[in-house]
N, C-alpha and C positions, 0 to 999 in steps of 0.2 A: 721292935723294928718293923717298919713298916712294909708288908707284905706286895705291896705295885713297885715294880723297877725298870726303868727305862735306859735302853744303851743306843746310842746313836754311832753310824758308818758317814766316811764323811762321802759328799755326793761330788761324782765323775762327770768333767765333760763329757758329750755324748760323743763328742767330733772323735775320737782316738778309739785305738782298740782295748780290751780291757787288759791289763798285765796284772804282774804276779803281786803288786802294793795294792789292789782293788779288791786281788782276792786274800790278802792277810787280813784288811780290814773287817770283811766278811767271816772269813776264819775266828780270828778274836773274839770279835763280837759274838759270834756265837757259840765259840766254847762258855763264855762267862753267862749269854743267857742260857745254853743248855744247862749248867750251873748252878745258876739261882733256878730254877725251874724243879731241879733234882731235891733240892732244898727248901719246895713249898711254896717257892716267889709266883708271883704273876707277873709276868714280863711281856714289854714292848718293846720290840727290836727294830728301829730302822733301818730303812736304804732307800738310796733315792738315784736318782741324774738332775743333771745342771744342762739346761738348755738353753741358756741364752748368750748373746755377746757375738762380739764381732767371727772371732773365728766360726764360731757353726754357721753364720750366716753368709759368710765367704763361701765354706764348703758347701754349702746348700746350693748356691750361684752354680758352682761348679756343675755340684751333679745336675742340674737343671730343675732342681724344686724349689719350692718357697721353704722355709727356716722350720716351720712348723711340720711340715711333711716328712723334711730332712730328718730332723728327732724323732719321731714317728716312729724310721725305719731305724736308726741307729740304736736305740734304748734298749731295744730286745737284746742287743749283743750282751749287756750288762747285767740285765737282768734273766739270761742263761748264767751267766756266769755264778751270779750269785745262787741258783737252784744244782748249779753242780757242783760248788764245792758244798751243800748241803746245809747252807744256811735258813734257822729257823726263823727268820723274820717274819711280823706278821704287819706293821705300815711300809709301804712303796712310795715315794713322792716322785711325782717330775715338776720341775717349775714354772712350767708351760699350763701346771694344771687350774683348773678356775679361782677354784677354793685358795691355793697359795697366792696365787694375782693379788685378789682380793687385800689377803692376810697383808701381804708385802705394801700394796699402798696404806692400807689403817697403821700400820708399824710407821712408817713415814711421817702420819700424820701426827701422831702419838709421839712420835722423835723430834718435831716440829722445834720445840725450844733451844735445842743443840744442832741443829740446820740452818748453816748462812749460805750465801753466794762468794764466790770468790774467784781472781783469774787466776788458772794454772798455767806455769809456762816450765817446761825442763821433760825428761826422757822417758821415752814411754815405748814398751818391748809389744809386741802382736803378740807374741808367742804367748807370754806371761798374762796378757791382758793386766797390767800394770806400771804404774810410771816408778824409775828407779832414784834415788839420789842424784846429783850431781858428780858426789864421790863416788858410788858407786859404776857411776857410767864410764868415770875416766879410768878407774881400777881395772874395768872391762876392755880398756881401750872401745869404749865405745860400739862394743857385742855383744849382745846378751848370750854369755856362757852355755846356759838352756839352750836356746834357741838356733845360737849360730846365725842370729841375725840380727844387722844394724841398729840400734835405739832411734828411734823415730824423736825429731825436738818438735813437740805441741805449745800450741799458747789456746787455751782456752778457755771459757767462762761456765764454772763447774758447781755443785754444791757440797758443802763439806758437811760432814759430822766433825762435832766439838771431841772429840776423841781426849784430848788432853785433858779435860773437864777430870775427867774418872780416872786419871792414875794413881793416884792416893788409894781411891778405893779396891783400885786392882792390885796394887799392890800389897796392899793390907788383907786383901780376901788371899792371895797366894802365899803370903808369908805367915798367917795364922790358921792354913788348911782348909778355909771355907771352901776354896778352889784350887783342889789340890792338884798340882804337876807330874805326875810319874812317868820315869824314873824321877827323882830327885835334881841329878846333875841339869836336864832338861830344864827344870825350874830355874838354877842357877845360870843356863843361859841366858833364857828370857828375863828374867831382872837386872842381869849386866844389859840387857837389849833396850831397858825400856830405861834405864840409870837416870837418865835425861829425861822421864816423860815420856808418852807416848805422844804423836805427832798425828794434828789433827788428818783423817781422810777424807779424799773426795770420792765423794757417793753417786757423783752422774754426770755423763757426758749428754754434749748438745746432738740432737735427734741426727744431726748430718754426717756425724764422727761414730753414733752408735746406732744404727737404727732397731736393733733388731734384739726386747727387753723390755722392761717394762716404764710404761710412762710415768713420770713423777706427775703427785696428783696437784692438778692448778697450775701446771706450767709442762703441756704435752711437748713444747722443744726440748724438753730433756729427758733424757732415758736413764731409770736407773742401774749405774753399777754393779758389776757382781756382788758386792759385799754383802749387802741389804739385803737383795734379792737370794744370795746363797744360802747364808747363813741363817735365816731364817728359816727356813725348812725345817728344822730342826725342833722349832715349837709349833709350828702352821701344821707339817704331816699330823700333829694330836690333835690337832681342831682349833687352834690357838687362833683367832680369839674369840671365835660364837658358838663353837660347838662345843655341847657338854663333856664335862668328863676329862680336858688336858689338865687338868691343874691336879688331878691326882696322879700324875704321871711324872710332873716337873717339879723339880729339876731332875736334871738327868741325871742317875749314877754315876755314869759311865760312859765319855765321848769317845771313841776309838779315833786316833787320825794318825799321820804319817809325820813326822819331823818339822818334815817343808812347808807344812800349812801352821804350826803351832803360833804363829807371832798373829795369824788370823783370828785362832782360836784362843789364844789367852790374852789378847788386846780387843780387838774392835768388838767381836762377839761379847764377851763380857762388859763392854760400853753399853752396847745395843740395850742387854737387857738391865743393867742399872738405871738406863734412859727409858726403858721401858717399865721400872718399879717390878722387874721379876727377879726370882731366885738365879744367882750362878748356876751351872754344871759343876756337880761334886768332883767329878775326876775327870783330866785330862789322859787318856793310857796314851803314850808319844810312840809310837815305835819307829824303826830305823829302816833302813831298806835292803836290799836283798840283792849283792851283788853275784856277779858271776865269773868266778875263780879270782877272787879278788880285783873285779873291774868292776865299775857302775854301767849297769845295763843303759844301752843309749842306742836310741833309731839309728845314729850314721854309724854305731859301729856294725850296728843290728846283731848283737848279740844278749837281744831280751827272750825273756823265760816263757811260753804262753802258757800258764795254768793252762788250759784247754787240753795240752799235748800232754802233759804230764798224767790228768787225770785217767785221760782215754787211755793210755799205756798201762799203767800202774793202778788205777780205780779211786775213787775221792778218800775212802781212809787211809790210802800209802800218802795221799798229797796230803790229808789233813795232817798224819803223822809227822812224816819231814819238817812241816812248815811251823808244826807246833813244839816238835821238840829238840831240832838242832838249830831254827833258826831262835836266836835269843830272842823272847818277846819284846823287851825294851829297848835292844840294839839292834844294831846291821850285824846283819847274816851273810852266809855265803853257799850260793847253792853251785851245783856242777852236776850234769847228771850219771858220772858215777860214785861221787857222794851218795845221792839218791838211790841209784840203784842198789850201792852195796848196803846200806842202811834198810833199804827193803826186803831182799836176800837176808841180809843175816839176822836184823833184830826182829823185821816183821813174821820173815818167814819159816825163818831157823827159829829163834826166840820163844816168841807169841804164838805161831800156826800150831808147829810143832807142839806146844808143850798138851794144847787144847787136844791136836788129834791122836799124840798118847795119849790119854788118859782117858777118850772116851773108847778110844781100842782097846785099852786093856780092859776098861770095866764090860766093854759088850762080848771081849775073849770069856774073859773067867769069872761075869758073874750077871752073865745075861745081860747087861747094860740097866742092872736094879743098880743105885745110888745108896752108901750106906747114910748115917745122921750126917747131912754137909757141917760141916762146923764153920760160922765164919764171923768175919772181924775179927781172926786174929790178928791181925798187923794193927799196930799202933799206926792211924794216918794223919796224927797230928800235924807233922811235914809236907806232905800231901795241903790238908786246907788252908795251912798257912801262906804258902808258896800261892795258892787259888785266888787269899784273900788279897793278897800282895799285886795280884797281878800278873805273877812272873810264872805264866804257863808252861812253858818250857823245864823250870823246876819239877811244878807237879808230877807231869808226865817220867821226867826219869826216877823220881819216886818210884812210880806204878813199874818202873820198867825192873826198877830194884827187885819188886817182886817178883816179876817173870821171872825174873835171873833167878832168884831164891828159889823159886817152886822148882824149877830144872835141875837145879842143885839136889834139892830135895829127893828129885824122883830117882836121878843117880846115883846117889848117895846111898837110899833103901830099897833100890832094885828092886820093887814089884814084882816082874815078872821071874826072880829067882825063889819070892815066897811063893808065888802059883805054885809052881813044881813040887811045894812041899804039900798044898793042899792035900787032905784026905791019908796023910801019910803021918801029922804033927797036927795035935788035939786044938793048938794056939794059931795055927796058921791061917783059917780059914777068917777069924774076926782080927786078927792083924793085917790082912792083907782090905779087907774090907775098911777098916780103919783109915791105912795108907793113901787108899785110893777118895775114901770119904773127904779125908783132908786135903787130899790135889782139889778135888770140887769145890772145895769149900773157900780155897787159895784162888780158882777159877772165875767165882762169879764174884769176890771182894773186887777183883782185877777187871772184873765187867761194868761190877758198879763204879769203878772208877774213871773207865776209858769213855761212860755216856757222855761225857762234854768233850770228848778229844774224837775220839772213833765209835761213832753214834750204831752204823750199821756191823762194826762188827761184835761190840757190848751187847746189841739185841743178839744176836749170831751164839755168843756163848750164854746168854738166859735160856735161848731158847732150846739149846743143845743140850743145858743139865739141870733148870730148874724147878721139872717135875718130879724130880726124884728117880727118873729112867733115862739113859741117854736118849735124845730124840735126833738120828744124824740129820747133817746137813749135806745138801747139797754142794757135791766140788768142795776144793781144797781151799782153807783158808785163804791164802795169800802163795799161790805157786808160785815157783821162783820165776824169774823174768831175766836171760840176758841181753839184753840191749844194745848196754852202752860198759860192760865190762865181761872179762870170758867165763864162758862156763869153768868151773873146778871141775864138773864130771863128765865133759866132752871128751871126745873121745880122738886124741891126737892123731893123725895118719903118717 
């Protein structure tokens, strides 16, 4: 198997604030590259922003900048976000950047043979930066659902890509795993989606409709479209196509994206690059979205999640925890924050915190905090890699969780601190008890090595607390309890 692995995050308008589907993507993607990393891989991990198109250039009017300054100042928002859920990504793209320009026109050029002219005339959303169906728009009564705002009717003089050209071959790469779908059902959508063919797109409005993007090369009245210009990224952040060294990168393992974007990413973008004579992306991971108490989070009800709030409260491994193992990886989740809260409380802090700061109290009460032989990999984690290789993070994780729970079992079960008492008093006690406590350790850092792609700072946290063979304490309490947003149990009623 080849040792270079590459996982791409799909890229955020800059214009919005960043929410809790920017930072799953981030999440994801970097459990699976912390992952392969743990495993020996060499990994590149993207993330990027999408800066062009009408809307940012609207808001830029707004705020009183030109478009370019406007991103400038908004990208940072994003690219905090992705340093605090603790994303190890090592390329950044914006599309504003020189290098991508470039890339994005030579792609154009190189796409030339599948590139007509043609007039569009039918319904086109601001919001979406997209034109809809016919049926679609009457379905809508004429609104875009998203948006909450009217469909604009365009007649204009646009360029297409031959899209249709490649369904055959898209559909034969997804139904024989070249370009594989997961979940599964996903895939099953998208081929009832494309039944008919896929339908060719247009790739660029006239300079007056879009100004603010990139120019189509040999005919500057036209700007191109997001699609070109988005999607790309994706081979351009590796150097694609003058700089050395992307073609050992590509294709990707591993696309992370959201639901709502997949008929982009398993239609047009696999056009691009058969029109391009490049390799598909091995895997689509689809994931689903993340409501709140059973509602889809939405601006007018403004009852969206900000990662931001959650981290600061609770610290990046209670949010990486939540997000990775009750939100289902391949489905819509449901978050609430006293879901969150009691899941932090009870499994992080009760669970997890606890079982770590037993065991290194008992070993520094009764035996100086010396470590007897750790014993470890005794758990079978065959469950564990399969659930990893699969995808389905959220499995893994309650794997690992299986053993928290066991080793707590474990510790109550053989009462330690009942064999201390016998110390010095029973010939056998003193190498049983050193035994017992050996194999909590030992139970301690299998459960460290597991949580390094799910809870990076707190797997360092318990390496570093047992495995020199002396406990070495830490600073503060694992995971203190937090009431927020549910009551304390040991409050104290009046």
């Amino acid at each position: 198997m080849d040792k270079k692995l590459y996982i791409t995050t799909a890229i955020p308008y800059v214009n919005g604030a960043p929410h809790i589907g920017h930072a799953l993507d981030y999440l994801l993607a970097d459990i699976w590259a912390r992952y392969q990393k743990q495993n020996g891989h060499d990994v590149r991990f993207q993330v990027g922003t999408d800066e062009h198109g009408n809307k940012i250039a609207a808001n830029a009017a707004e705020a009183g900048l030109d478009p370019k300054a406007y991103a400038d100042k908004m990208y940072v928002n994003f690219e905090a976000l992705m340093k605090k859920v603790d994303a190890s990504y090592t390329d950044f793209i914006r599309t504003t950047d020189e290098h991508h320009i470039g890339a994005v026109q030579y792609i154009w050029q190189k796409l030339q043979p599948y590139i007509y002219k043609g007039t569009y005339e039918g319904w086109y959303c601001v919001g979406c930066e997209a034109f809809v169906t016919d049926k679609e728009a009457t379905d809508n009564n004429g609104i875009c659902p998203d948006h909450n705002q009217p469909y604009q009717h365009l007649s204009e003089e646009n360029y297409y890509f031959k899209t249709s050209e490649f369904t055959d071959r898209i559909k034969e790469a997804i139904a024989n795993g070249t370009m594989e779908i997961v979940p599964e059902f996903r895939k099953k959508e998208f081929l009832e989606l494309i039944k008919d063919g896929l339908q060719d797109v247009s790739i660029s409005r006239p300079k007056k409709n879009l100004s603010w993007g990139v120019p189509v090369p040999g005919d500057p009245e036209q700007i191109m479209y997001v699609w070109v210009d988005a999607l790309a990224n994706y081979i351009t952040v590796l150097g694609y196509p003058d700089k050395a060294g992307w073609e050992e990168y590509w294709p990707a393992d591993v696309q992370v994206i959201g639901k709502d974007i997949l008929r982009f990413h398993a239609g047009i973008w696999p056009a691009m690059l058969l029109g391009l004579e490049l390799a598909l992306p091995r895997k689509l991971l689809v994931h689903g979205f993340v409501n709140v108490g059973g509602v889809k989070q939405s601006k007018t009800l403004g009852n969206g999640v900000d990662p931001n709030e959650v981290i600061d409260h609770y610290g990046v491994d209670a949010f990486r925890y939540f997000f990775s193992r009750h939100i289902p990886t391949l489905d819509d989740g449901d978050f609430t924050w006293e879901k969150f809260e009691t899941s932090y409380n009870t499994e992080l802090a009760n669970d997890l915190g606890n079982a770590i700061q037993r065991v290194a109290g008992m070993l520094t009460r009764y035996q100086s905090g010396v470590i007897g032989d750790a014993p470890q990999g005794e758990h079978d984690m065959g469950a564990y890699h399969e659930a990893m290789e699969a995808l389905e993070f959220n499995k893994a994780i309650d794997e690992v969780w299986l053993m928290v729970r066991s080793l707590n079992q474990y510790i109550e079960n053989v009462k330690p601190w009942e064999i201390a008492k016998t110390v010095g008093k029973d010939a056998e006690s003193e190498a049983h008890l050193t035994e017992v406590l050996a194999y909590a350790v030992g139970a301690l850092l299998q459960i460290g090595d597991l949580l390094v792609p799910f809870l990076p700072g707190t797997a360092a946290k318990i390496h570093q607390t047992f495995e020199t063979g002396v406990v070495v304490p830490t600073e503060g309490v694992f995971f203190p309890r937090i009431y927020i947003h549910t009551p304390d149990p040991h409050a104290k009623t009046v």
